[in-house]
C-alpha positions as CSV (number, residue, x, y, z in Angstrom):
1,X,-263.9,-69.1,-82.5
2,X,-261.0,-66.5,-81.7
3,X,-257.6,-66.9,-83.2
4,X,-256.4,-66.5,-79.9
5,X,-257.9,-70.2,-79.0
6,X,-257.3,-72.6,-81.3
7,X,-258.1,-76.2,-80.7
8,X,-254.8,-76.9,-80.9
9,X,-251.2,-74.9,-82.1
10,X,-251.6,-72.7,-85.0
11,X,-248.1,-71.6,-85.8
12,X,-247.5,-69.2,-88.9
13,X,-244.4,-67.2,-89.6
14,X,-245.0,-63.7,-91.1
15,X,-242.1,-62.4,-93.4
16,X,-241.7,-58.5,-92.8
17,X,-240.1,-55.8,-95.0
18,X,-237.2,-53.0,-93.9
19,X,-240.1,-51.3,-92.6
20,X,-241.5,-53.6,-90.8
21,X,-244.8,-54.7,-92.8
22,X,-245.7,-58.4,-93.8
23,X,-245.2,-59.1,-97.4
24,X,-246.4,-62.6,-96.9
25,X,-247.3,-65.6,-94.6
26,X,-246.9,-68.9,-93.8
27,X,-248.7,-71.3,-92.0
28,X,-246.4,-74.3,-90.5
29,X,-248.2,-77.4,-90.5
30,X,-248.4,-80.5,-88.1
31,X,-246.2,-78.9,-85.4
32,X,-246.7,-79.3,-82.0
33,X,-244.3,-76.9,-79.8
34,X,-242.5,-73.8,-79.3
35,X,-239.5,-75.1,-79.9
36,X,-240.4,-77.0,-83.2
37,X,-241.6,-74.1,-84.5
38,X,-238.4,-72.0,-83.9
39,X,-236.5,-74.6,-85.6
40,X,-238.5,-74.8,-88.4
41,X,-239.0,-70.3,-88.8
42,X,-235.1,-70.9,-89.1
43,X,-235.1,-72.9,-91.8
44,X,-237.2,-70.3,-93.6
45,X,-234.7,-67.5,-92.5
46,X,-233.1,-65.6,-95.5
47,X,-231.5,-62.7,-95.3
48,X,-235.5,-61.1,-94.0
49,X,-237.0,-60.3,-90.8
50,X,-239.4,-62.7,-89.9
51,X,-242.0,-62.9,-86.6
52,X,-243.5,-66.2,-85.4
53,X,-246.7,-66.7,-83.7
54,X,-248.9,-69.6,-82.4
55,X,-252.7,-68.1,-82.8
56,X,-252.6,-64.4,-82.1
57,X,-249.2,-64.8,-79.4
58,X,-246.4,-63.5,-80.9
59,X,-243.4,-66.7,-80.0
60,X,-240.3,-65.2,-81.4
61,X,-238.9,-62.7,-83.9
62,X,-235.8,-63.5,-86.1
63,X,-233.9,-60.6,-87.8
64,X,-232.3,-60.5,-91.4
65,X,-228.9,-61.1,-89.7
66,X,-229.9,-64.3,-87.7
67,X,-230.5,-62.7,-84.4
68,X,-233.8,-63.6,-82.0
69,X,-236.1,-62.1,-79.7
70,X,-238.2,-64.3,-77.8
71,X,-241.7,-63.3,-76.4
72,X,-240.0,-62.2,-73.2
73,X,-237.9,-59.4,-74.6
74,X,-235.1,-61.3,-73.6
75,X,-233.0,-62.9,-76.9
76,X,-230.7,-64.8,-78.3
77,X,-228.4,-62.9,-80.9
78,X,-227.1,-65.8,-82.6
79,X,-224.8,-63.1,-85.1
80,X,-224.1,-60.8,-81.7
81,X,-226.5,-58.2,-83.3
82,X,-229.9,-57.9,-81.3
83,X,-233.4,-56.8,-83.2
């Protein structure tokens, strides 16, 4: 089975570096939406960039300074600074 068809949503939040790489991973159990997952990658934010996916689609990235960038390319800075 592909990675990009899971039974059911896979979501895991990869925690990235100045330069971009991941440094580590982590997978976010029992949740069931888009939205539930954003909540919870927030949670996790601290000061790192961090990118969430569901299987291989990339959802949403969060920068060190708070502010998202959603699938679309189309944000929401939460601290006014874009990604």
């Amino acid at each position: 089975m592909s990675d990009c068809t899971p039974d059911g949503p896979e979501y895991k939040v990869f925690f990235l570096d100045d330069q971009g790489k991941i440094k580590k991973s982590k997978e976010l159990k029992a949740i069931a939406s888009d939205e539930e997952a954003i909540s919870m990658a927030r949670t996790l934010l601290d000061g790192r960039r961090l990118d969430l996916f569901e299987g291989c689609r990339f959802v949403r990235a969060f920068s060190g300074a708070g502010a998202e960038q959603s699938a679309s390319g189309i944000g929401k800075a939460e601290s006014g600074v874009s990604r």
